[in-house]
Every structure is written in C-alpha cells, then in structure tokens.
N, C-alpha and C positions, 0 to 999 in steps of 0.2 A: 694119321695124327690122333694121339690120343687127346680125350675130354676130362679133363679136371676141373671137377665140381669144386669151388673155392666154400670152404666151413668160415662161420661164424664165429668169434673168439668171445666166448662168455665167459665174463667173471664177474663174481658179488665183491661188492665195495662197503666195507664197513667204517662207516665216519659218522662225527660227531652231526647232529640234526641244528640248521641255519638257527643264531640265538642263543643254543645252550652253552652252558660253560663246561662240561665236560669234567668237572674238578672231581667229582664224587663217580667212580664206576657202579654204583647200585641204583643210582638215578637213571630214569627212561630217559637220557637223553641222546640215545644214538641210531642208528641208522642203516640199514641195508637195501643196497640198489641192484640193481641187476645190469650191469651194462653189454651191448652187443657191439661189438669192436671200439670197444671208449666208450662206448653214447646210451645216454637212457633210452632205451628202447620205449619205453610209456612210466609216464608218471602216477600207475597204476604197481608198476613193481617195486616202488618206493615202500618198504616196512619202516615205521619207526618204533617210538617210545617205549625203546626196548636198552634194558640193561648193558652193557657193553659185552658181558658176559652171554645174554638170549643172542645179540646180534654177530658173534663169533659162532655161535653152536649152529645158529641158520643161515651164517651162509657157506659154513665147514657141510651141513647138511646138505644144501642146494648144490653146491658143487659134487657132494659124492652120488647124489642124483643123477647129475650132468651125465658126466663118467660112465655111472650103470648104464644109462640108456644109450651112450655109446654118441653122445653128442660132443 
C-alpha cells in the first residue's frame, strides 16, 4: 500500500481591510492574508494598509515563492 502525504493548499487572499471603503485604489485600504486550506492560518500573516496595487504585487509574489520552493 502506498503512503500519500496530503499537501496543504495555500493561497493569498487580496481584499478590502474590515471598515474601509475601498472606493479610491491608491488608498491603504486593502489587504493580504495567507490562507491554508481556506483558514487563517495566524493572524500574524495578515498585511494590510497596502495600496490595492502593493497588495496584488505581494501576494502575485508570495505565491511565485510557493511554487519555487516547490510547496
């Protein structure tokens, strides 16, 4: 019988931060989470007060991170 190791499915979540309005993209009002199969893993990988713009570039980055390292 073979043993399969079950992987973790990480994705970064880019959304608006609890309160802001979102109406202006150059306002820090958004958001990148890190989730491991859905779920916050810690509310320590929570980035905010970040551009809409920063918060696409970090978690396009984070992910091509993932990837490299072969996670």
């Amino acid at each position: 019988m073979q043993n399969l190791e079950a992987k973790d499915k990480v994705t970064f979540e880019v959304r608006l931060t609890s309160g802001r309005r979102g109406t202006d993209p150059q306002a820090p009002d958004w958001e990148v989470r890190e989730l491991i199969n859905g779920v916050i893993n810690s509310e320590a990988e929570i980035y905010d007060n970040l551009t809409k713009v920063e918060a696409e570039d970090l978690a396009a980055m984070w992910m091509r991170k993932k990837e490299e390292a072969g996670q």
